[in-house]
N, CA, C and O atoms as a GROMACS GRO file, in nm:
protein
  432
    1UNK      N    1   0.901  -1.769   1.056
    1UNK     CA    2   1.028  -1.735   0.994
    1UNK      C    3   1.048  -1.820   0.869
    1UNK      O    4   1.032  -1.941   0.884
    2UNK      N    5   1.084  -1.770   0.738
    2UNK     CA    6   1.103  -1.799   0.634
    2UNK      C    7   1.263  -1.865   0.661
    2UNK      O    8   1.359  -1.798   0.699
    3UNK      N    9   1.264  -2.034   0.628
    3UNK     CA   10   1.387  -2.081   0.583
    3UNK      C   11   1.416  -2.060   0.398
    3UNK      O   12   1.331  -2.058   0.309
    4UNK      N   13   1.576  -2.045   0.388
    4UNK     CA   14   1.616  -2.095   0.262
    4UNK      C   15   1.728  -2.142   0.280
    4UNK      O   16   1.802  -2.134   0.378
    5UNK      N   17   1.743  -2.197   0.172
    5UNK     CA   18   1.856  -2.321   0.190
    5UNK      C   19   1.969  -2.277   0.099
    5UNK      O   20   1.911  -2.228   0.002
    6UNK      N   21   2.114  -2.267   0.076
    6UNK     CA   22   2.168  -2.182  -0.006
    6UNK      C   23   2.260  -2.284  -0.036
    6UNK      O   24   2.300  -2.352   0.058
    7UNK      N   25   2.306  -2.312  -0.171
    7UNK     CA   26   2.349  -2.418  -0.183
    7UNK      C   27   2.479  -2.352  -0.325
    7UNK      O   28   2.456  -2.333  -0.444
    8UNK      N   29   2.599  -2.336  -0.252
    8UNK     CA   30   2.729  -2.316  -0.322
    8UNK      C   31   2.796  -2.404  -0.385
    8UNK      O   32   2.834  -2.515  -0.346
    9UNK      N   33   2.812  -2.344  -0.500
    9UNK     CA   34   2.935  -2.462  -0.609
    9UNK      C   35   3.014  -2.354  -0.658
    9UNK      O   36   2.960  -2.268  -0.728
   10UNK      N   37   3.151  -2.348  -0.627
   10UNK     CA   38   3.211  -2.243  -0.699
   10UNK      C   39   3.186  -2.089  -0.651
   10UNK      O   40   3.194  -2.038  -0.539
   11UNK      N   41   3.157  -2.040  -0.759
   11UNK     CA   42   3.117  -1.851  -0.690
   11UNK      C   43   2.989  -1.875  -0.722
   11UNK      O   44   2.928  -1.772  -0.694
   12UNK      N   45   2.893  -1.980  -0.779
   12UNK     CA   46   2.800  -1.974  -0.786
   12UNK      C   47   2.672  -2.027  -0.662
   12UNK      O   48   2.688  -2.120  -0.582
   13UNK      N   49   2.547  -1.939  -0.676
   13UNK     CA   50   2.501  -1.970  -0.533
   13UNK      C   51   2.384  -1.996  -0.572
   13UNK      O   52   2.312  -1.922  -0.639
   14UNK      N   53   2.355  -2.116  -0.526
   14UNK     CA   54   2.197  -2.123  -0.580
   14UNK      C   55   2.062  -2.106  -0.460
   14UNK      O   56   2.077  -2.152  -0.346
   15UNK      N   57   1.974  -2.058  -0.490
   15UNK     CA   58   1.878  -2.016  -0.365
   15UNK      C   59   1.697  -2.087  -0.391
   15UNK      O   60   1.637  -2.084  -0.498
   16UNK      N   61   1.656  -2.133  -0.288
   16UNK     CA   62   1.513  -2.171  -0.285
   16UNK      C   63   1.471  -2.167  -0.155
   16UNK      O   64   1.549  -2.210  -0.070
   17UNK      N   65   1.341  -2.116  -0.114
   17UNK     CA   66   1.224  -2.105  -0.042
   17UNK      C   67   1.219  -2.186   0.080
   17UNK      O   68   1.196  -2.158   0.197
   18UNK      N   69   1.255  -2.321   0.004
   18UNK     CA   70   1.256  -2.434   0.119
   18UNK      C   71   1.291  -2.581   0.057
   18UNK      O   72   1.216  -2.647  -0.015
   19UNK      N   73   1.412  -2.614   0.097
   19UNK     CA   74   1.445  -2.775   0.082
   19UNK      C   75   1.364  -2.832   0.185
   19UNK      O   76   1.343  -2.755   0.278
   20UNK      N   77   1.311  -2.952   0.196
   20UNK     CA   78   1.303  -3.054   0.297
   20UNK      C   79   1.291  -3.212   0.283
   20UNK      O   80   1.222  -3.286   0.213
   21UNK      N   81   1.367  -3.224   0.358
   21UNK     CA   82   1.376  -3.430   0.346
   21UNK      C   83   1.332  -3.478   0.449
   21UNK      O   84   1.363  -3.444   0.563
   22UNK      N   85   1.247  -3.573   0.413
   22UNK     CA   86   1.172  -3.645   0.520
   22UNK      C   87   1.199  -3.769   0.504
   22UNK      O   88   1.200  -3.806   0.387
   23UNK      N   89   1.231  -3.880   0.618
   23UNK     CA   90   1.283  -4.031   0.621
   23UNK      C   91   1.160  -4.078   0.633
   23UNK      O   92   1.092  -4.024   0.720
   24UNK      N   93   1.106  -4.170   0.565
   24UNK     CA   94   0.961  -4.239   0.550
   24UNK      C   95   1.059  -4.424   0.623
   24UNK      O   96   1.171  -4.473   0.605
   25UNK      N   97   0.971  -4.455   0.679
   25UNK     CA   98   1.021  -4.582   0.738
   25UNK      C   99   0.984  -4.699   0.671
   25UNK      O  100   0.866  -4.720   0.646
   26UNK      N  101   1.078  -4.784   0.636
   26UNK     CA  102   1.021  -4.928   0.551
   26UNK      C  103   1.161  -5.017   0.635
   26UNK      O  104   1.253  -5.002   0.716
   27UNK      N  105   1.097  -5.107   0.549
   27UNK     CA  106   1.164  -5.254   0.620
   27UNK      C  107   1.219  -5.310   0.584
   27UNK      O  108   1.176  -5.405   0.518
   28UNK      N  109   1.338  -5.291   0.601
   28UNK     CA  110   1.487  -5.352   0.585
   28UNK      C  111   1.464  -5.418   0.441
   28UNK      O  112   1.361  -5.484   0.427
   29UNK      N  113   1.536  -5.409   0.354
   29UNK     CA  114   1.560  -5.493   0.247
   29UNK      C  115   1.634  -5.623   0.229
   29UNK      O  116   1.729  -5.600   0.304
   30UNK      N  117   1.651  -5.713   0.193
   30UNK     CA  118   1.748  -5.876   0.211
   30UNK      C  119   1.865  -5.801   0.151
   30UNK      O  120   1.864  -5.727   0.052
   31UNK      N  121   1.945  -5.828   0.213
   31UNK     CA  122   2.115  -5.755   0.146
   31UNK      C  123   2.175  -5.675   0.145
   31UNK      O  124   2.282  -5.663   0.086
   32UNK      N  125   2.106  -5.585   0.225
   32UNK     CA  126   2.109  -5.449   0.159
   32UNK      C  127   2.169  -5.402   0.297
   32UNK      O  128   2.120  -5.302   0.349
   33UNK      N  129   2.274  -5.473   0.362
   33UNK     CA  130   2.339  -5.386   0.442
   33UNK      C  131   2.288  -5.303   0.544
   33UNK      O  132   2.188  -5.331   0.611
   34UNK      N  133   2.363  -5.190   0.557
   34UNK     CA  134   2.371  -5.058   0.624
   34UNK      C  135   2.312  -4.949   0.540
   34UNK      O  136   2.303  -4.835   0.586
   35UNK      N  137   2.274  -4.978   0.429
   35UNK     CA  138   2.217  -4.847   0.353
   35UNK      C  139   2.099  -4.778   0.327
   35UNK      O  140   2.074  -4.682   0.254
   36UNK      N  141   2.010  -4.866   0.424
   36UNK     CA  142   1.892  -4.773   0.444
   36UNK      C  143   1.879  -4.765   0.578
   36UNK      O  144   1.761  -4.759   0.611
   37UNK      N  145   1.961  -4.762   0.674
   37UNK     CA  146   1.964  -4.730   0.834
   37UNK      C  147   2.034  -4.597   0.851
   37UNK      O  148   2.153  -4.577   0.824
   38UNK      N  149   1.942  -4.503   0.903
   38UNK     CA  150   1.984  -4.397   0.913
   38UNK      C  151   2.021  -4.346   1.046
   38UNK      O  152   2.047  -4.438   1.124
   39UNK      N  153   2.031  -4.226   1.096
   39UNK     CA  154   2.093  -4.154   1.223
   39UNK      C  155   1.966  -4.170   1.304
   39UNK      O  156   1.993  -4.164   1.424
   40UNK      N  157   1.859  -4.184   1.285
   40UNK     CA  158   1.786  -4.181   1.377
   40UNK      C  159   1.710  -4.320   1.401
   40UNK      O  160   1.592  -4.336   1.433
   41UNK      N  161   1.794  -4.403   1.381
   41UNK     CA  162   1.834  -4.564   1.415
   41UNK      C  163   1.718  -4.617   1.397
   41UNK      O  164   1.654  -4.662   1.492
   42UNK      N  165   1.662  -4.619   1.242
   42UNK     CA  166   1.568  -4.718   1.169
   42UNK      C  167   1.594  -4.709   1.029
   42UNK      O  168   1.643  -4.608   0.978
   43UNK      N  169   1.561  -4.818   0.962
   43UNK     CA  170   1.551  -4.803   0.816
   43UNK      C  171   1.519  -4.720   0.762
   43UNK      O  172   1.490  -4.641   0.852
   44UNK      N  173   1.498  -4.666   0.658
   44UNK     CA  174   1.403  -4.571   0.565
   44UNK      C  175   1.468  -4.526   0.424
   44UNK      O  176   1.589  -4.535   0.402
   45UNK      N  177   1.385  -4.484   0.343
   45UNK     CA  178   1.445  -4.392   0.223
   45UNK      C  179   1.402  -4.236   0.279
   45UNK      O  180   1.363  -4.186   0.384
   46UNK      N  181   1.434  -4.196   0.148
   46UNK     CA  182   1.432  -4.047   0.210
   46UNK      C  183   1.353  -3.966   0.083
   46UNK      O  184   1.411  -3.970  -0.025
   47UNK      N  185   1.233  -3.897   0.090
   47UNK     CA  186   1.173  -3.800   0.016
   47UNK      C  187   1.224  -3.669   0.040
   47UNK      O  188   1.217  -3.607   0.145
   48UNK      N  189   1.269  -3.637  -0.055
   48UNK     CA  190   1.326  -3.478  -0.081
   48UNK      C  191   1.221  -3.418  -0.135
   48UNK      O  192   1.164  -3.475  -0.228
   49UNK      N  193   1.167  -3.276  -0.083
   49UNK     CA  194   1.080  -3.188  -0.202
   49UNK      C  195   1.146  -3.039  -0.199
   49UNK      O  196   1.210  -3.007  -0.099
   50UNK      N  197   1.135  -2.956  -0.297
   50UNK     CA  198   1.116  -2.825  -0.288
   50UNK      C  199   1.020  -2.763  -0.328
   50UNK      O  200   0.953  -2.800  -0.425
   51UNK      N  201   0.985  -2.605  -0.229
   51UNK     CA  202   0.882  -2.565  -0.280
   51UNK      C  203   0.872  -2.400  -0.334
   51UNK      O  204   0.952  -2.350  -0.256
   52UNK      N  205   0.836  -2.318  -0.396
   52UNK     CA  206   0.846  -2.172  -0.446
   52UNK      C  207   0.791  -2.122  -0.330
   52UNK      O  208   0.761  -2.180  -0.226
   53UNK      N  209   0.781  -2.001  -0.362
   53UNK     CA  210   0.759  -1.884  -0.264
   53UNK      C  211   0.603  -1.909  -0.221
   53UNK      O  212   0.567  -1.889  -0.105
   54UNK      N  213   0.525  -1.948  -0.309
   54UNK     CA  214   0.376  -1.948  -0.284
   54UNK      C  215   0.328  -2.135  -0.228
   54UNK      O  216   0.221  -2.196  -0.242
   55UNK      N  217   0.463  -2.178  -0.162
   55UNK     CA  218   0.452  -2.324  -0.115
   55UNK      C  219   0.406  -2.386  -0.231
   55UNK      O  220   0.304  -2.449  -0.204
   56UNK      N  221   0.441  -2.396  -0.354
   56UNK     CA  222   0.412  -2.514  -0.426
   56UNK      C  223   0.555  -2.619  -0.493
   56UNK      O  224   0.668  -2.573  -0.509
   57UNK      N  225   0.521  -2.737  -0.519
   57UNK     CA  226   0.599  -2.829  -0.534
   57UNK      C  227   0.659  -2.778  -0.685
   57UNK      O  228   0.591  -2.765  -0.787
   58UNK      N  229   0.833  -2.747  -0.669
   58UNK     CA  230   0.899  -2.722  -0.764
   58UNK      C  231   0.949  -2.909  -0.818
   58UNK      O  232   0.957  -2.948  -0.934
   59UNK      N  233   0.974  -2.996  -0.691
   59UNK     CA  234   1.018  -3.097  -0.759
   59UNK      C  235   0.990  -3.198  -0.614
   59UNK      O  236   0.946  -3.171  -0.502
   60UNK      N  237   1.022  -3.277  -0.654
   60UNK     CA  238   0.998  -3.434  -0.542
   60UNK      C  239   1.106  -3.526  -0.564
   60UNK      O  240   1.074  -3.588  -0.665
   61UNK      N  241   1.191  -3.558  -0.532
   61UNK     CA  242   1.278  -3.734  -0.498
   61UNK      C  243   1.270  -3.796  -0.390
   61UNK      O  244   1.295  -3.749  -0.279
   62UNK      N  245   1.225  -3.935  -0.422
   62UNK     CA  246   1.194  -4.024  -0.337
   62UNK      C  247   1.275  -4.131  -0.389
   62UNK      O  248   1.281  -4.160  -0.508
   63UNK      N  249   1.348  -4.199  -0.279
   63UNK     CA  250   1.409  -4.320  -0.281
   63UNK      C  251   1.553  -4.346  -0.251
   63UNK      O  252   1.620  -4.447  -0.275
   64UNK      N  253   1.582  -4.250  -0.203
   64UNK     CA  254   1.769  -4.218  -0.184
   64UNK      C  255   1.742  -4.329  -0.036
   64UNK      O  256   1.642  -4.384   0.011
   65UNK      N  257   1.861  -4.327  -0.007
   65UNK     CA  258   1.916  -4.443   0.111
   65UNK      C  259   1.895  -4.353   0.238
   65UNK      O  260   1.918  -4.234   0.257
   66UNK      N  261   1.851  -4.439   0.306
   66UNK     CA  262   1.805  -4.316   0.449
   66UNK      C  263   1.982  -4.266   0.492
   66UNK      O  264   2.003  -4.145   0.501
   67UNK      N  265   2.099  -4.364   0.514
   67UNK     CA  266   2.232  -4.320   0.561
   67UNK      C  267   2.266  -4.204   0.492
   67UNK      O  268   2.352  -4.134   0.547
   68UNK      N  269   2.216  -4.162   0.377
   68UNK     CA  270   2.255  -4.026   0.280
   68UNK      C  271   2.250  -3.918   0.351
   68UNK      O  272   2.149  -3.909   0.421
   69UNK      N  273   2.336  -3.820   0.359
   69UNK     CA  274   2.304  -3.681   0.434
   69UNK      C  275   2.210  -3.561   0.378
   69UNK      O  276   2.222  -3.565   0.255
   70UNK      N  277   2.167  -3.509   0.396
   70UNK     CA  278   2.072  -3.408   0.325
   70UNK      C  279   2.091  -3.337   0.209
   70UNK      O  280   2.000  -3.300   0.134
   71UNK      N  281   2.280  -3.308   0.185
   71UNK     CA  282   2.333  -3.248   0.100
   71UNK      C  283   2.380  -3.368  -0.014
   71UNK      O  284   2.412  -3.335  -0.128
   72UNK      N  285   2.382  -3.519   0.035
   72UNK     CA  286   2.428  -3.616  -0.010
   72UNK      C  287   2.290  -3.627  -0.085
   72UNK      O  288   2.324  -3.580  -0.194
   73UNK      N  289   2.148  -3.660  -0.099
   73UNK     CA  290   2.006  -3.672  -0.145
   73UNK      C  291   2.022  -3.532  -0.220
   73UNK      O  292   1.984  -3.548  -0.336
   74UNK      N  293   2.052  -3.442  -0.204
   74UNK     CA  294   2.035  -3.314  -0.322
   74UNK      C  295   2.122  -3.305  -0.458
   74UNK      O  296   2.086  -3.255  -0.565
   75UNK      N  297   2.266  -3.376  -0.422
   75UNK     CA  298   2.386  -3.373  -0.437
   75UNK      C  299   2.331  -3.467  -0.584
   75UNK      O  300   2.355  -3.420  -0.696
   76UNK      N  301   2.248  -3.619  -0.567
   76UNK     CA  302   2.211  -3.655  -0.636
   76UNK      C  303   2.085  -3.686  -0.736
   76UNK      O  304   2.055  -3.775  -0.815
   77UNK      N  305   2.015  -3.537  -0.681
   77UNK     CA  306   1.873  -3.524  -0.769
   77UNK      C  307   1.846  -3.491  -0.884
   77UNK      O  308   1.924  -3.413  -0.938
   78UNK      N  309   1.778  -3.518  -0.928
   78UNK     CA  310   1.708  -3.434  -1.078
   78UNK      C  311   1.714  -3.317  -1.026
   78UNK      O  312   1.811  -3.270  -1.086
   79UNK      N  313   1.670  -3.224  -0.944
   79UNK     CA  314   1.686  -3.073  -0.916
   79UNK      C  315   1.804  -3.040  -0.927
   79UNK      O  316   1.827  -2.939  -0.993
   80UNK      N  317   1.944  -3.129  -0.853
   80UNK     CA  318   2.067  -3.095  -0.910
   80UNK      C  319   2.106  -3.053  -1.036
   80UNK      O  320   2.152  -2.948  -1.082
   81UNK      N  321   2.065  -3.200  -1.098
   81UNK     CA  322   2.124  -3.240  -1.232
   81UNK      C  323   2.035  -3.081  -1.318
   81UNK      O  324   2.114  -3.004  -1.374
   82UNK      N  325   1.892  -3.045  -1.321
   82UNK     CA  326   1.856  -2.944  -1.381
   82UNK      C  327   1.969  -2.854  -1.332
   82UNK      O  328   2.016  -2.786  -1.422
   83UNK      N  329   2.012  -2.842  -1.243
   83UNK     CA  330   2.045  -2.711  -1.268
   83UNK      C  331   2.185  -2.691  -1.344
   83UNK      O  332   2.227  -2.602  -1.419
   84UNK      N  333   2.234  -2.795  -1.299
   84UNK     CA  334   2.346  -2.840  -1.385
   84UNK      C  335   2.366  -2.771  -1.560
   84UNK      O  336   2.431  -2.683  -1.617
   85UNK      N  337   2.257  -2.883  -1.592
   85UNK     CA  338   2.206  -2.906  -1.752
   85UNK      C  339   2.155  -2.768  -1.767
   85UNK      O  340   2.135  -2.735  -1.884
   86UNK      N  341   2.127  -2.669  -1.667
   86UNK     CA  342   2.037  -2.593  -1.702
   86UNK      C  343   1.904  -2.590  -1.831
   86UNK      O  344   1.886  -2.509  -1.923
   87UNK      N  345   1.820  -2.726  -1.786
   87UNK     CA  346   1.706  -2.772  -1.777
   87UNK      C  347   1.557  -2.703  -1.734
   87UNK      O  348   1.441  -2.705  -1.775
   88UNK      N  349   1.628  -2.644  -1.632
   88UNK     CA  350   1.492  -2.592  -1.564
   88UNK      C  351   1.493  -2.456  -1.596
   88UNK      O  352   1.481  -2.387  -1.495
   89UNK      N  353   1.501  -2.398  -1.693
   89UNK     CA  354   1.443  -2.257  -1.731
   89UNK      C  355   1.420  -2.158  -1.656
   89UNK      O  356   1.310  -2.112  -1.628
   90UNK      N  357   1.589  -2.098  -1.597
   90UNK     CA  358   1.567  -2.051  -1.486
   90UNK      C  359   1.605  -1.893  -1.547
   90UNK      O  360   1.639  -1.880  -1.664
   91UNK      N  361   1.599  -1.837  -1.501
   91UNK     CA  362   1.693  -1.657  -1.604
   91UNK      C  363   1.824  -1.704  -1.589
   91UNK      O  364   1.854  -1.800  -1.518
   92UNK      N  365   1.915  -1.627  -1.665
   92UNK     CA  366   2.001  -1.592  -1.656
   92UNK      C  367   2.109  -1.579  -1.566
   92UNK      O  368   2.083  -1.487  -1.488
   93UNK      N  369   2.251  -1.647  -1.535
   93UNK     CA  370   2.300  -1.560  -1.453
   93UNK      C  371   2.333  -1.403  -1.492
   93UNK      O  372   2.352  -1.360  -1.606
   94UNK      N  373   2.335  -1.336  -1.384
   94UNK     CA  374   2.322  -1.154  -1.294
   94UNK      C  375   2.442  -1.188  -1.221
   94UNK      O  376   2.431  -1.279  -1.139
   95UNK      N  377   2.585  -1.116  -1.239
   95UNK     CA  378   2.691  -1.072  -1.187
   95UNK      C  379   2.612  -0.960  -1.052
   95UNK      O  380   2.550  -0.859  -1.088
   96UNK      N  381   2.627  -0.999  -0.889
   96UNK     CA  382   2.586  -0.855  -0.889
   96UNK      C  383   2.678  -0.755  -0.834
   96UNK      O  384   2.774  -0.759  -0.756
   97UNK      N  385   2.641  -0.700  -0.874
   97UNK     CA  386   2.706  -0.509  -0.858
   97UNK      C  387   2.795  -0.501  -0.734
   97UNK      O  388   2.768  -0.525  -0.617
   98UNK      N  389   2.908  -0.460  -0.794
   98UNK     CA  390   3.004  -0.415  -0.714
   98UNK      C  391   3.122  -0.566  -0.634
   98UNK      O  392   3.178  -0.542  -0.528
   99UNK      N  393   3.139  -0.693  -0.696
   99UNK     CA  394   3.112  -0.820  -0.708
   99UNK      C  395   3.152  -0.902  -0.810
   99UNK      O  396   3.110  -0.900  -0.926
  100UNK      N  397   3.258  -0.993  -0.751
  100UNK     CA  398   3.254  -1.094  -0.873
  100UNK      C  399   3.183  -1.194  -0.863
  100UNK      O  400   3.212  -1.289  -0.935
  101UNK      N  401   3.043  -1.210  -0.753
  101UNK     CA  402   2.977  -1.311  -0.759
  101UNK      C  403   2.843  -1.313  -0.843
  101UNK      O  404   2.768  -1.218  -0.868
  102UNK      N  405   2.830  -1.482  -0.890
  102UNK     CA  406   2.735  -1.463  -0.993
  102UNK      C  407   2.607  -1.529  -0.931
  102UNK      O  408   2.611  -1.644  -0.888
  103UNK      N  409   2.508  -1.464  -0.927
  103UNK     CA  410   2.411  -1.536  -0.846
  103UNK      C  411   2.289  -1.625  -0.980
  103UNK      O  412   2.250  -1.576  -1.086
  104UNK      N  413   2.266  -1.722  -0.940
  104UNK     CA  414   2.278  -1.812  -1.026
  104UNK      C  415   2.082  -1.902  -1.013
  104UNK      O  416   2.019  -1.926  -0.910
  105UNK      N  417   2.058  -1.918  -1.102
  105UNK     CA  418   1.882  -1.987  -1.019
  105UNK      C  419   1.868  -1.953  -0.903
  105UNK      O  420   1.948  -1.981  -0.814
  106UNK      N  421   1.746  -1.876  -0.886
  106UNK     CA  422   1.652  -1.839  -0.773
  106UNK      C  423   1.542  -1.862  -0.766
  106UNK      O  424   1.478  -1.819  -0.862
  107UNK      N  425   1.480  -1.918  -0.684
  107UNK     CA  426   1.358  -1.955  -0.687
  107UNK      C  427   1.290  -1.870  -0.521
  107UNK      O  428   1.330  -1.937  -0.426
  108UNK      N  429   1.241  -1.800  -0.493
  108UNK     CA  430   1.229  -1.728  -0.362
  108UNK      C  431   1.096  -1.700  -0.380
  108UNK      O  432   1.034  -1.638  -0.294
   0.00000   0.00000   0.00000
């Protein structure tokens, strides 16, 4: 079964193939609190990737705080920010039909 991850701001909806974050485990930093202890009660950062329809790597972030939530690590990526900036050379938004919603970067 094909996941996608659909990620709303506004009426706008953005769509890809597959988000996934993976908690890589490291060792506690001096100072550093509570902010790399995550829900599954060890340290870590967190690698974000996405990938296109044919499984290849659209983008990679590594280094967010393992306590970050999944939407919290996206919330602050370069994949965000592209789409933001509209950076990443995506088409056009397409109003679609019959709809005031604008569907917005797709990557599928």
């Amino acid at each position: 079964m094909h996941k996608f991850f659909r990620f709303i701001f506004g009426t706008k909806i953005y769509t890809f193939r597959r988000v996934a974050g993976k908690h890589i485990r490291i060792k506690c930093p001096p100072n550093s609190g509570s902010q790399y202890f995550n829900y599954k009660q060890f340290h870590s950062i967190v690698l974000q990737a996405v990938v296109d329809a044919n499984l290849k790597f659209v983008t990679v972030d590594v280094g967010a705080y393992g306590k970050q939530s999944d939407s919290g690590v996206f919330r602050y990526s370069a994949l965000y920010h592209s789409f933001e900036s509209r950076s990443l050379k995506l088409p056009e938004d397409t109003v679609l039909p019959n709809s005031e919603l604008t569907l917005t970067a797709s990557v599928v």
